[in-house]
C-alpha positions in Angstrom: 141.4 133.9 63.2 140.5 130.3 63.9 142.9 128.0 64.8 143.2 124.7 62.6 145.5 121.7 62.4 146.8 120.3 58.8 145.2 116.4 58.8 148.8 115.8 57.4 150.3 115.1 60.6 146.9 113.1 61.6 148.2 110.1 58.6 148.3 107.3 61.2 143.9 108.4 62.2 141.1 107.7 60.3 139.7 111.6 59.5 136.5 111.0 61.5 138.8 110.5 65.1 141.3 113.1 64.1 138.3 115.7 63.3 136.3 114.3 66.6 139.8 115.0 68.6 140.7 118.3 66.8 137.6 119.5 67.9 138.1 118.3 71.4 141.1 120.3 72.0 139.2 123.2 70.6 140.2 123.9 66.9 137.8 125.2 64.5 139.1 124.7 61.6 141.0 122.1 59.5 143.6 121.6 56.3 142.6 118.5 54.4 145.2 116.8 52.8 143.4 115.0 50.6 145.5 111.2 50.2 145.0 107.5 49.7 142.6 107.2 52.6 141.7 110.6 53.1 138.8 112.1 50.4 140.7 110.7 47.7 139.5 111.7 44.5 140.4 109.1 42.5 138.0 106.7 44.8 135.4 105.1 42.7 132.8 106.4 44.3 133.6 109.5 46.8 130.5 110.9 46.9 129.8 109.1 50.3 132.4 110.1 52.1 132.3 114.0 51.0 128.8 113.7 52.4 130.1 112.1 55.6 132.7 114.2 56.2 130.5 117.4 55.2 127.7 116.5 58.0 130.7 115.5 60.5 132.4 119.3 59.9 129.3 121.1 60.3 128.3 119.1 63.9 131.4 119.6 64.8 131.4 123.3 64.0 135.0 123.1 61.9 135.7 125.4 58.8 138.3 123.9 56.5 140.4 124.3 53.2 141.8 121.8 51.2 145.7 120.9 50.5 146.8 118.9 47.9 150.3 118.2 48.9 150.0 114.6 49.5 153.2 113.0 48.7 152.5 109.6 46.6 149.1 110.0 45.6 149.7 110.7 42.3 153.0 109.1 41.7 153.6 106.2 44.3 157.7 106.1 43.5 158.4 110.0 43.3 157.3 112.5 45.8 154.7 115.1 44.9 155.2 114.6 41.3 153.7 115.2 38.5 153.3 118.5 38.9 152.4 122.1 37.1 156.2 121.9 35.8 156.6 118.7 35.2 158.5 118.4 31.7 155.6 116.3 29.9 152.2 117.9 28.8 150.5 114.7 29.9 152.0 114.6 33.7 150.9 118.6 33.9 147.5 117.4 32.9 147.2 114.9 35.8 148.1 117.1 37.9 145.6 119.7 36.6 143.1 117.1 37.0 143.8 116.5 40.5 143.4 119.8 41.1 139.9 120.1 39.7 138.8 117.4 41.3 140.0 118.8 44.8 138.5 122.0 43.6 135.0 119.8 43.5 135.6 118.3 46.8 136.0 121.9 48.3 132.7 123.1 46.7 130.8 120.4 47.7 132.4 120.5 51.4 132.2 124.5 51.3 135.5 124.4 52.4 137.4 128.3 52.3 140.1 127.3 49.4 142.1 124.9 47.5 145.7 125.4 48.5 148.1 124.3 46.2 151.7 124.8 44.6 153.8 125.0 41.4 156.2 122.6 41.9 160.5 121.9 41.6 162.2 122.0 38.4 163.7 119.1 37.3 165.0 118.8 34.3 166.8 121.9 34.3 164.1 123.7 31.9 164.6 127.4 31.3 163.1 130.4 33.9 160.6 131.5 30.5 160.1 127.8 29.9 159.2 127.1 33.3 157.0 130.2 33.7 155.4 129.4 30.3 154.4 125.9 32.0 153.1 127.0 34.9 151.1 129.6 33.7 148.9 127.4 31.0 148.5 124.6 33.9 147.2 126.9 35.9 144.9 128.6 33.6 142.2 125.5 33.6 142.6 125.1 37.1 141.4 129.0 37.5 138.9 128.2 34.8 137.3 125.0 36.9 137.6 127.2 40.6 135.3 130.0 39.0 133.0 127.8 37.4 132.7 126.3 41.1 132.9 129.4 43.1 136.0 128.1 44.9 139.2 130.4 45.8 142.6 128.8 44.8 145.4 129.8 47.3 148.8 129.8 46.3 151.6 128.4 48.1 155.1 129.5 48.0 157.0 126.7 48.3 160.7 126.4 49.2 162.9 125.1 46.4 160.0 125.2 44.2 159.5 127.6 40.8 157.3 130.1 43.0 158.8 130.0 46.3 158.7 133.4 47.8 156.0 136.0 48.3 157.8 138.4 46.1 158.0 135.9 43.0 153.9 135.1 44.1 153.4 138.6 43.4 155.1 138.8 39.9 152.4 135.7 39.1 149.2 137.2 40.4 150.2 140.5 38.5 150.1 137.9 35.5 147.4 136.1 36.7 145.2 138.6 37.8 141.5 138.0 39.0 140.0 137.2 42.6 139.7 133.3 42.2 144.1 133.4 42.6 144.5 133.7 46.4 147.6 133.4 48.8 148.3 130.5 51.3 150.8 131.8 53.3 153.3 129.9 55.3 154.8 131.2 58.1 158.1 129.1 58.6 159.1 129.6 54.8 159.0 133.4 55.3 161.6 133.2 58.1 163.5 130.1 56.3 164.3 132.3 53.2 164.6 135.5 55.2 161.9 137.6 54.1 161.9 139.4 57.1 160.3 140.9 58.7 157.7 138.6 58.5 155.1 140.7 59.6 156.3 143.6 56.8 155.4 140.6 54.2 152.0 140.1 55.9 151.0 143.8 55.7 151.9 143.7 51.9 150.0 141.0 50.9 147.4 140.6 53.8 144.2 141.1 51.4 145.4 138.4 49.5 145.6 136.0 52.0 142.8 133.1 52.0 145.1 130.3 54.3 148.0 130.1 56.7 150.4 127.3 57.6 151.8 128.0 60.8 154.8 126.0 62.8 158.2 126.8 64.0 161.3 127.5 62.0 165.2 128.0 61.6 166.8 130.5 58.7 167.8 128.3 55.6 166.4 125.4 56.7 163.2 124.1 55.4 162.3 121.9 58.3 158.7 122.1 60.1 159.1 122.2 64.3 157.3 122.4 67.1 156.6 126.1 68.8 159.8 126.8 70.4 162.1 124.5 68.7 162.6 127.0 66.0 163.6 131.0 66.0 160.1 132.5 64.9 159.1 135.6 67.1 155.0 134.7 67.1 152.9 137.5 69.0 154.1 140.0 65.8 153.1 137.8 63.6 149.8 137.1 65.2 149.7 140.9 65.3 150.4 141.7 61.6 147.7 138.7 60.5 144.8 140.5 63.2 145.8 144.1 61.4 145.7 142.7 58.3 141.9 141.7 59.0 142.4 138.0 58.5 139.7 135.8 59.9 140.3 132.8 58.3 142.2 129.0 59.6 145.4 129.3 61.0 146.4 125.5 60.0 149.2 124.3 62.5 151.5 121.9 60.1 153.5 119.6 61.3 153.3 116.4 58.8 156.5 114.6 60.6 155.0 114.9 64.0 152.1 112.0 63.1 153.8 109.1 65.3 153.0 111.7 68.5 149.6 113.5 66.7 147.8 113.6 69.8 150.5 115.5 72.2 151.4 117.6 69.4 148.4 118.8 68.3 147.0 119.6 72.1 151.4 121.5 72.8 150.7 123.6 69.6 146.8 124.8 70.8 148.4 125.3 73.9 151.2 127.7 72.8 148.7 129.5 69.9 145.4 129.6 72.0 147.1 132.4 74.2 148.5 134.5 71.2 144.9 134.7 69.2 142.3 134.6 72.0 141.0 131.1 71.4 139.7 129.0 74.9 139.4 125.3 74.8 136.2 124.3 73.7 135.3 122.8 77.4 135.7 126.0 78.5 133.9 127.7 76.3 
């Protein structure tokens, strides 16, 4: 495993300083939350920076997926809408077209994934109708990934139409293929007690493309810092290593941006010990 950092709690850096300091406290990978200023992919012209940011990652040795959970990208009054649920055909089709054009970005950076999300239900839309719409959004988006060799890993999201591993698995039975991948978050397994977490892992390990990693409390979907939450780690450490995961394990912490720095070197700090990883000085 590789541990990694989510540039979501970076959104006060430009991405060259946050990867340069990343590195420095000896991550080797990185989540790209692709934003405003951040590989956005409505630029007018992006191909620059993807070639920027492709040389910087390799010199700077970092793997890295790409997350498309930016919250006013493409909505600037609602958070994270439109999205594959959205009530309207057209807002499902922008976000589809986000999402192939973070599925380009991610081939042309090599990154592992594309990590995304269904989405909440809003206007009270039936479990079939909801289903129905998230299935037929996500059939282009599968289409694009394979025509770009890029793996699509699927988020369960708290609140959201898919948001536990168990209702995952009832869509990659539906969906089935090698392109539909799991992103699995650590803290939303022991928010919504699926427990024990390390049970879940084993069940779904060779789905697994991505982790989010960060402290939790049961029921509540808040993000923390290692220690300020009730997560057991070393077995779930434990269950990923048996599991023969060797991709990023992406710290996220998106409120913890006004103190990026300090956070980013505390989480290394309690990680590093639990999966083997030195600081790259010491390497």
């Amino acid at each position: 495993m590789l541990l990694g950092y989510n540039t979501n709690g970076f959104a006060h850096h430009d991405l060259g300083a946050a990867l340069e300091l990343l590195s420095e406290i000896g991550y080797r990978s990185v989540a790209l939350t692709l934003d405003h200023a951040l590989l956005n992919p409505y630029a007018e012209d992006p191909t620059g920076d993807i070639d920027r940011y492709r040389r910087l990652l390799s010199r700077l040795g970092l793997r890295s997926v790409i997350e498309t959970g930016a919250r006013f990208l493409l909505d600037p009054r609602t958070k994270h809408e439109p999205t594959l649920v959205s009530p309207r055909a057209d807002q499902r089709a922008r976000r589809v077209d986000f999402l192939c054009r973070s599925i380009d970005i991610a081939a042309a950076l090599g990154s592992d994934c594309v990590s995304l999300w269904a989405g909440v239900l809003h206007d009270g839309a039936s479990p079939a109708t909801a289903w129905s719409r998230l299935t037929e959004s996500l059939g282009p988006v599968l289409e694009h990934a394979e025509r770009r060799g890029v793996v699509v890993g699927f988020e369960p999201e708290p609140g959201m139409v898919i948001d536990t591993l168990a209702s995952f698995g009832r869509l990659k039975q539906h969906l089935p293929g090698d392109r539909l991948r799991l992103t699995l978050d650590v803290g939303h397994l022991h928010c919504q007690g699926e427990l024990p977490i390390s049970d879940w892992i084993a069940a779904f390990g060779s789905a697994i493309v991505n982790v989010h990693i960060e402290d939790m409390r049961a029921g509540v979907h808040e993000h923390l810092m290692f220690g300020q939450g009730e997560i057991d780690f070393p077995p779930v450490i434990a269950a990923l290593a048996a599991a023969g995961y060797s991709g990023g394990l992406h710290v996220e912490l998106s409120r913890h941006s006004h103190a990026a720095v300090d956070a980013a070197r505390q989480a290394f700090a309690f990680l590093a010990p639990l999966v083997g990883t030195r600081r790259a000085s010491a390497d």
